[in-house]
C-alpha positions, 0 to 999 in steps of 0.5 A: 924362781928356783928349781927342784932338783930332778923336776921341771916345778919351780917355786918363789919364796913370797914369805918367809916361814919358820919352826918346823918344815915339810917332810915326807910322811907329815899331815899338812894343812895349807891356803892354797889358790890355784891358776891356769896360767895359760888362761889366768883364770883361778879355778880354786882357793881356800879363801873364797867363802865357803872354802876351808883350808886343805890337809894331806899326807906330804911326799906320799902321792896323794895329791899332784907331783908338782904341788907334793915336792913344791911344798917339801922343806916349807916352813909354817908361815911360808908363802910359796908361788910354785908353777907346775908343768901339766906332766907335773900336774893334771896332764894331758888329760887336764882336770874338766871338774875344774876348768882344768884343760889337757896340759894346763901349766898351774901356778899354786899360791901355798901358804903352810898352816901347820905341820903334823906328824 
């Protein structure tokens, strides 16, 4: 696993990418399924039916702190394993919409689709 520098997040590369990369500020599309690691229970994937691939605004706070540096530098094409630590991700208080409990570690499965300024 490799460390992001100033966080306890770390990644794998699972698959290589190319051409474009993350920055701060670009429209990201993405697969993403998501495991409570402590329960190995999946509570979301864009790949199950009825799901679509997922879009938000990188670097900028819209989604949790793990997954926004995560997938920073990632290449349309790559596949990324990233385990955030819940001050990372959802907290002390956890995400009970989606089985989500208080200081759940998750690990996120992220594939980049495209990248948009």
């Amino acid at each position: 696993m490799q460390a992001i520098p100033g966080l306890r997040t770390t990644y794998q590369v699972l698959k290589a990418g190319s051409g474009r990369t993350v920055g701060k500020g670009d429209k990201v599309t993405v697969h993403a399924t998501g495991v409570v690691q402590e329960a190995n229970k999946k509570f979301w994937s864009t790949k199950d039916p009825g799901q679509k691939p997922f879009s938000y605004q990188a670097g900028v706070g819209g989604v949790i702190k793990g997954w926004d540096h995560g997938c920073l530098g990632m290449a349309i094409g790559e596949v990324r394993n990233i385990v955030i630590p819940s001050d990372e991700g959802y907290g002390d208080n956890g995400f009970p919409a989606w089985g989500i409990p208080p200081k759940a570690t998750l690990n996120f499965e992220i594939e980049i689709l495209s990248i948009d300024n």
